[in-house]
C-alpha positions as CSV (number, residue, x, y, z in Angstrom):
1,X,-13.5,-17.2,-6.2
2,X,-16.1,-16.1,-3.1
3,X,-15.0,-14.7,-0.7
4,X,-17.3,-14.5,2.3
5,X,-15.7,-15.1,5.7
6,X,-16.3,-14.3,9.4
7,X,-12.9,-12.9,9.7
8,X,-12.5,-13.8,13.5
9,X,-10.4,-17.1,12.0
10,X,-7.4,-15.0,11.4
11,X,-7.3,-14.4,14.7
12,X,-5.3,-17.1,15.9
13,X,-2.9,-17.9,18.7
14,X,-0.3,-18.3,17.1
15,X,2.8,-16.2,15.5
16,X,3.9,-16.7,12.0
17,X,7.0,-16.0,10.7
18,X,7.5,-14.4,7.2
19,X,8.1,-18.2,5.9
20,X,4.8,-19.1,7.4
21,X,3.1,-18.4,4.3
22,X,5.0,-20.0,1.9
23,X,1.4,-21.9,1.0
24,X,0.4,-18.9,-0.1
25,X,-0.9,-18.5,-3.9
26,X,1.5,-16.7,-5.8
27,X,1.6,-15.3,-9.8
28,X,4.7,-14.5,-11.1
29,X,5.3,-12.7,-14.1
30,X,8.5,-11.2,-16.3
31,X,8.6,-9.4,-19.7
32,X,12.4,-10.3,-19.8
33,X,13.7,-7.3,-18.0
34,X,11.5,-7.4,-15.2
35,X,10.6,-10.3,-12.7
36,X,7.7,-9.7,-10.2
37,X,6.1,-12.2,-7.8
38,X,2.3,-11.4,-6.1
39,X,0.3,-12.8,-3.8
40,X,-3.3,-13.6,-4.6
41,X,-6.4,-12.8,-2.5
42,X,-7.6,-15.5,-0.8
43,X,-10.0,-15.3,2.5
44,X,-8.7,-18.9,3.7
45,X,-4.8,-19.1,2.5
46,X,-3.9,-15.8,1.0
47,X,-0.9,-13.9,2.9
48,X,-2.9,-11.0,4.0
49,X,-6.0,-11.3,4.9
50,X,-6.1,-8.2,6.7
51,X,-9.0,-5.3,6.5
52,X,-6.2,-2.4,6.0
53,X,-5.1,-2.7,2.5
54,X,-6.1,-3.8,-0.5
55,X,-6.4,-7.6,-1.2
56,X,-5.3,-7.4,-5.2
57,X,-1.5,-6.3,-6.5
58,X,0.7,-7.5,-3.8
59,X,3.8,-7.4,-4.8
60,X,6.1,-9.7,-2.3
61,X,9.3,-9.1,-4.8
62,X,10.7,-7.9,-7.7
63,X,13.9,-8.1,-9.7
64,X,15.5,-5.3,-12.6
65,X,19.1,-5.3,-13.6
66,X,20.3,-7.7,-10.1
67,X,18.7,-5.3,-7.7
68,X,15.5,-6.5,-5.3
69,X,13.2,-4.0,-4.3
70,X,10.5,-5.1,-2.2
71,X,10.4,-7.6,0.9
72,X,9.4,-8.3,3.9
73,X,10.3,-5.1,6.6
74,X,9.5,-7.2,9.5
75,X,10.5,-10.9,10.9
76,X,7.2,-12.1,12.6
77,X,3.0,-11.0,12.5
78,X,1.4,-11.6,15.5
79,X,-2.4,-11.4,15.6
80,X,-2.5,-9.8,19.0
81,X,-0.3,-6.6,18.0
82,X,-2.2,-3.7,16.4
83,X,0.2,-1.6,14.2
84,X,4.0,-3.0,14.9
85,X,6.1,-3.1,17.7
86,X,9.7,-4.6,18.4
87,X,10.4,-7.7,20.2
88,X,14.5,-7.5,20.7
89,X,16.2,-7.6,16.9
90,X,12.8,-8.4,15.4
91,X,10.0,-6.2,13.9
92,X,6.2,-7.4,14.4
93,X,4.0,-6.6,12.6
94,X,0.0,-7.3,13.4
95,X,-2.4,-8.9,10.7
96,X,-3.2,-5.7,9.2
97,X,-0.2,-4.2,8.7
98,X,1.9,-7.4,7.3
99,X,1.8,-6.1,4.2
100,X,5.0,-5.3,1.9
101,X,5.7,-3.7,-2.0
102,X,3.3,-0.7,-3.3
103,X,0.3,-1.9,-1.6
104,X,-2.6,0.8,-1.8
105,X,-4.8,1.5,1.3
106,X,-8.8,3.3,0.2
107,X,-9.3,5.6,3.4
108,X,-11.0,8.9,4.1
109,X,-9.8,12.4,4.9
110,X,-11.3,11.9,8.4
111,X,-9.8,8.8,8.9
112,X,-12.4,6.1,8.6
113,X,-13.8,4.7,5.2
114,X,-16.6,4.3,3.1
115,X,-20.2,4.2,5.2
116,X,-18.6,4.5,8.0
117,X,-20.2,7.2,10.0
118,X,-23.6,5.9,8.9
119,X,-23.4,2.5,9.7
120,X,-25.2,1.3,13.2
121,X,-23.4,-0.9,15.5
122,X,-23.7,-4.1,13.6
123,X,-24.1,-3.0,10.4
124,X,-22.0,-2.8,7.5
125,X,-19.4,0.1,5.8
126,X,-16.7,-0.6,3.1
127,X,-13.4,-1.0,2.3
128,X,-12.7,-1.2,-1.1
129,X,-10.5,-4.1,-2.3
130,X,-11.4,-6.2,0.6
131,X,-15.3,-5.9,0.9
132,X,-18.2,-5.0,3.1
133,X,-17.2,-5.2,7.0
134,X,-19.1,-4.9,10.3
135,X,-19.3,-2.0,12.6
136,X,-18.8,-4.5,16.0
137,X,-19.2,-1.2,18.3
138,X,-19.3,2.2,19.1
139,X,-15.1,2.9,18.8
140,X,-13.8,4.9,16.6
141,X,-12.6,3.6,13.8
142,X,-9.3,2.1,13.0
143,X,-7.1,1.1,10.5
144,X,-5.4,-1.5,12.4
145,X,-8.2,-3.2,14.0
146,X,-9.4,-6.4,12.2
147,X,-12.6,-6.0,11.5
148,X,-15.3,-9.0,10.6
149,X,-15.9,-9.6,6.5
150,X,-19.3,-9.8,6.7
151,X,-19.0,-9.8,2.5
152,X,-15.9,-10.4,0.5
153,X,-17.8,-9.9,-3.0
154,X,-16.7,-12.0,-5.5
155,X,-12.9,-11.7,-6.8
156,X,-11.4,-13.5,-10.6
157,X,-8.0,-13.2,-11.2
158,X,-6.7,-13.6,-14.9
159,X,-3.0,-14.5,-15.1
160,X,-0.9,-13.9,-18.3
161,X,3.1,-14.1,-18.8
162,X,3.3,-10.4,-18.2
163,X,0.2,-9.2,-16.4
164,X,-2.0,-10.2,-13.9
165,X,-5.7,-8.3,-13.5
166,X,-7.9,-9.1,-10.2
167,X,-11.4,-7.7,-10.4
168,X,-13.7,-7.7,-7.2
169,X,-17.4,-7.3,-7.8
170,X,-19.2,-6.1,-4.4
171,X,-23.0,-5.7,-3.9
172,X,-24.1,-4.9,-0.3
173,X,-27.5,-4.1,0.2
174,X,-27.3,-3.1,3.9
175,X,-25.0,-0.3,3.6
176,X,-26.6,0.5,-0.1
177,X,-23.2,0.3,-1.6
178,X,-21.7,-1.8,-4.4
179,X,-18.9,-1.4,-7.2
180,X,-17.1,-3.4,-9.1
181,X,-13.2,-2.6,-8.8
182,X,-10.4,-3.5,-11.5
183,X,-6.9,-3.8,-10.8
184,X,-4.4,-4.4,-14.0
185,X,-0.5,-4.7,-12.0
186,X,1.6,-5.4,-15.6
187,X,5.2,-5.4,-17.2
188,X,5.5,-3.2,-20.2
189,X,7.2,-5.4,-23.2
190,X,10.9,-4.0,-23.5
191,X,11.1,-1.6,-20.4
192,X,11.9,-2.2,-17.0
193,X,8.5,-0.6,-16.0
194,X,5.3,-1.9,-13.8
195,X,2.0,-0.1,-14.3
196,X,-0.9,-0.6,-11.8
197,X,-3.9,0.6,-14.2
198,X,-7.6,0.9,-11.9
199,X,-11.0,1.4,-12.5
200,X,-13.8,1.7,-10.1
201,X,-17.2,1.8,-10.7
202,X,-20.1,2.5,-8.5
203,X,-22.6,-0.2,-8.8
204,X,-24.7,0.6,-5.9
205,X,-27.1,3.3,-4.8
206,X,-24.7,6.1,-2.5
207,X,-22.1,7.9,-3.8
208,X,-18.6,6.5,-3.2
209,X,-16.5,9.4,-1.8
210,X,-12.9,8.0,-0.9
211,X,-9.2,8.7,-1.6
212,X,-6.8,5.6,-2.1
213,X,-2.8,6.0,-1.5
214,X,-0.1,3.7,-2.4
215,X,2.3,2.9,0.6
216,X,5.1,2.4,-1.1
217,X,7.1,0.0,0.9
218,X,10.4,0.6,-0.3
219,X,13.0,-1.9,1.6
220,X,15.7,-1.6,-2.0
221,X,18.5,-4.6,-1.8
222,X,17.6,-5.1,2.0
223,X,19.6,-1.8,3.0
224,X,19.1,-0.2,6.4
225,X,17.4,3.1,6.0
226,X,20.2,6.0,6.1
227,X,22.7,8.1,4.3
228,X,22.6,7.4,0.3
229,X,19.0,6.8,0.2
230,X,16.8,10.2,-1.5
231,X,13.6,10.7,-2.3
232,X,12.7,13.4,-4.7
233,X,9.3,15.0,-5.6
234,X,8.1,16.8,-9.0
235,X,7.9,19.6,-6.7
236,X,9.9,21.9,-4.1
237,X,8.9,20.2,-1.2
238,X,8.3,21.1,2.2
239,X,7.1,20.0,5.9
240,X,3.7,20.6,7.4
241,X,4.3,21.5,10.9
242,X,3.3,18.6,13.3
243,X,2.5,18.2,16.9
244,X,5.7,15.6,16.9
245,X,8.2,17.3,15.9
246,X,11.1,14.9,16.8
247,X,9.5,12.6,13.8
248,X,11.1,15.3,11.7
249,X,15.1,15.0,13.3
250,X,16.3,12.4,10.9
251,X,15.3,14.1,8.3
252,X,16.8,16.6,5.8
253,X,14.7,18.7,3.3
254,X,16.9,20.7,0.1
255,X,14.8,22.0,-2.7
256,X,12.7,19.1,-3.7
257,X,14.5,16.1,-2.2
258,X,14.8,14.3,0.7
259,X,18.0,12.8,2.3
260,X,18.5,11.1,5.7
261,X,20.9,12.4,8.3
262,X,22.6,8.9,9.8
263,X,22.0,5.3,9.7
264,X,18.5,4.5,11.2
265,X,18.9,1.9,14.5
266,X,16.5,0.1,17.1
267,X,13.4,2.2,17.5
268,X,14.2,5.4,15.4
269,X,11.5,6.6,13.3
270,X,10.2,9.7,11.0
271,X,7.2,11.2,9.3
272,X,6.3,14.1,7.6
273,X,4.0,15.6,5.5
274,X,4.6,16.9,2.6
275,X,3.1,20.6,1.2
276,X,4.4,22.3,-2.2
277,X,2.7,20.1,-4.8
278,X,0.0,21.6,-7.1
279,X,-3.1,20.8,-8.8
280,X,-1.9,19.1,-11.9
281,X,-0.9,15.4,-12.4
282,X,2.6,16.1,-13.2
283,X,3.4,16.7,-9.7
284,X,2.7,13.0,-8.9
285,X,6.9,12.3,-9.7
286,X,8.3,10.5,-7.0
287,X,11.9,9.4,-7.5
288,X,13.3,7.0,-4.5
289,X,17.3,6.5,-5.3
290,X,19.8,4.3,-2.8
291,X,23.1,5.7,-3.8
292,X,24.6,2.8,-1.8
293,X,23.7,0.0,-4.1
294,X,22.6,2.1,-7.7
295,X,19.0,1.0,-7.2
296,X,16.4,3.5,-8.1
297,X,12.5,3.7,-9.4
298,X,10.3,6.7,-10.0
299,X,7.1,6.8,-9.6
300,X,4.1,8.8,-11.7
301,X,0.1,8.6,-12.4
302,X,-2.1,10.2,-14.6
303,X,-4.0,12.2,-11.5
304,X,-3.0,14.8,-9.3
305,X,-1.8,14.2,-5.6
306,X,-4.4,15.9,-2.7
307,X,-2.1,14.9,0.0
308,X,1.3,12.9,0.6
309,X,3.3,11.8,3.6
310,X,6.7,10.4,4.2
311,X,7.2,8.0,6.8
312,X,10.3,5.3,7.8
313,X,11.9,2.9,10.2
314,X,15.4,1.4,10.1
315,X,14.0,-1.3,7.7
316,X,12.1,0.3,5.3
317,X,11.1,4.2,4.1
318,X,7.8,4.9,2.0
319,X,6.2,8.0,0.2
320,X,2.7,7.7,0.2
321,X,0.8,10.4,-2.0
322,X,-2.9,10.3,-2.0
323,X,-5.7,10.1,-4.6
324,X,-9.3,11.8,-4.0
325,X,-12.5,10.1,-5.9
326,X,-15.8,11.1,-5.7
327,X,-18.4,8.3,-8.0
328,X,-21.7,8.9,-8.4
329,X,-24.3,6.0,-8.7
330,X,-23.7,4.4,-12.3
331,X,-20.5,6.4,-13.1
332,X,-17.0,5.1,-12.9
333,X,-13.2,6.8,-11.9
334,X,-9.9,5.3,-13.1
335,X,-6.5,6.3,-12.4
336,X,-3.2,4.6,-13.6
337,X,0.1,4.5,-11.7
338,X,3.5,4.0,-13.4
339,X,6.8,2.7,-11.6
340,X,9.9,2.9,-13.6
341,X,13.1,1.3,-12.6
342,X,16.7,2.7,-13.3
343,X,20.4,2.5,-11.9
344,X,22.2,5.6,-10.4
345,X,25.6,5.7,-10.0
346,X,26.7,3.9,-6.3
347,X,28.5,6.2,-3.9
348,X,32.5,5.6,-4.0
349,X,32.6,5.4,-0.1
């Protein structure tokens, strides 16, 4: 599958509704306890096409012991709005931020990407897991402006009953990077378990500096974000201080967990970050529980966290812990996430 696009033709006039991409291609696989669904990258039909997160491992839903626990967050994308906004009951989202399930995002610590800073205006810099992108003008750089594909790279996608593996292989001689990236999402036989095992390796001729963090869009049986729902770290965790401080009202830190002080409505909204975590990989344990329905999932890797935020809206709450990589020329880095999914006992109000 190429993928090569001028990506000015997602920007349409139009607004789409979470059914609008029911066209969309779609792999779904089950080991029995477990049933997933993903969306596949595709520059001219694939449901995001956006240059925020990565193209491979989308997760639209998934299914263990009668709970669902990811979805949609939002009713409409509009191509016109930049992060998301509210229109009345409705949550829209624009096209790089329609995303949903444990999408990862690979970003910088100053908040740009890849080639970046040394790209001219009109040249090229990269995001990994979408492809080699041009630098239109002199603005900083954002995460939620759609910027053109000037090279997708080349993506295959093997499918089995329990796996599926997306590989994108990316040369770009302007910038004078290039890597070929592996992405394994798959259901361990006889566990309720999902593993997203990567490799990167740098093909090109620059060193690839980059960290990469997993959103984790957790919307668990379509509750409203609020009482019952935890999060709980490896670690005691605390807040960094921040220069919004009412981000922080909603929400209540004890020892290493997280709860939520009332039901989440309209506009409300948190985030945090998150200090306390140390320099080993066991710290990456990340344990989201919604006491209200019993559903639950932990999450762990095999590499230690450099940074992690918390952020929510009424419709959905994530944890998103980073990963920092630095790849030399010929040389390749591969990290493994694990998501296990359990029950807790519900609440008995």
């Amino acid at each position: 599958m190429k993928i090569t696009t001028l990506f000015a033709g997602l920007a349409l006039a139009a607004t789409f509704s979470i059914g609008g991409f029911a066209q969309s291609p779609t792999a779904a696989i089950t080991n029995g306890q477990v049933k997933a669904t993903l969306y596949l990258p595709d520059a001219k039909t694939g449901y995001y096409r956006g240059t925020r997160f990565d193209w491979s491992g989308i997760v639209s839903s998934l299914e263990y012991a009668g709970h669902s626990y990811y979805g949609p967050w939002f009713q409409q994308m509009r191509p016109e709005v930049s992060d998301y906004i509210y229109d009345g009951a409705d949550i829209v989202t624009g096209p790089c931020t329609n995303m949903m399930g444990v999408p990862e995002e690979f970003t910088n610590n100053n908040h740009t990407t890849v080639g970046w800073e040394d790209a001219k205006v009109g040249g090229t810099f990269i995001k990994i897991g979408i492809g080699a992108l041009r630098k239109p003008d002199d603005k900083p750089y954002s995460n939620y402006r759609l910027y053109e594909i000037a090279n997708g790279g080349k993506w295959t996608v093997h499918k089995t009953a329990t796996s599926v593996e997306f590989t994108q292989e990316l040369t770009d001689p302007e910038s004078g990077y290039g890597y070929v990236y592996r992405k394994l999402v798959s259901l361990t036989p006889g566990k309720p378990q999902l593993v997203l095992s990567h490799s990167l390796r740098n093909t090109g001729k620059r060193t690839i500096t980059s960290s990469v963090y997993d959103h984790n869009f957790m919307s668990m049986d379509r509750q409203t974000t609020g009482p019952g729902m935890v999060i709980k770290f490896g670690f005691k965790a605390e807040m960094l201080p921040t220069a919004e401080p009412q981000l922080l009202n909603l929400l209540d830190f004890s020892g290493n967990q997280i709860s939520l002080k009332r039901i989440f409505t309209g506009e409300d909204k948190v985030a945090a970050q998150i200090r306390g975590f140390g320099p080993d990989a066991k710290d990456y344990d990340i344990r989201f529980e919604d006491h209200r329905t019993g559903a639950a999932v932990r999450a762990t890797a095999d590499r230690p966290i450099s940074k992690i935020g918390v952020w929510g809206i009424r419709s959905v709450i994530s944890a998103e812990p980073f990963i920092d990589m630095t790849i030399e020329p010929g040389r390749e880095f591969t990290w493994k996430i694990t998501y296990d999914y359990y029950t807790v006992p519900r609440d008995a109000k």
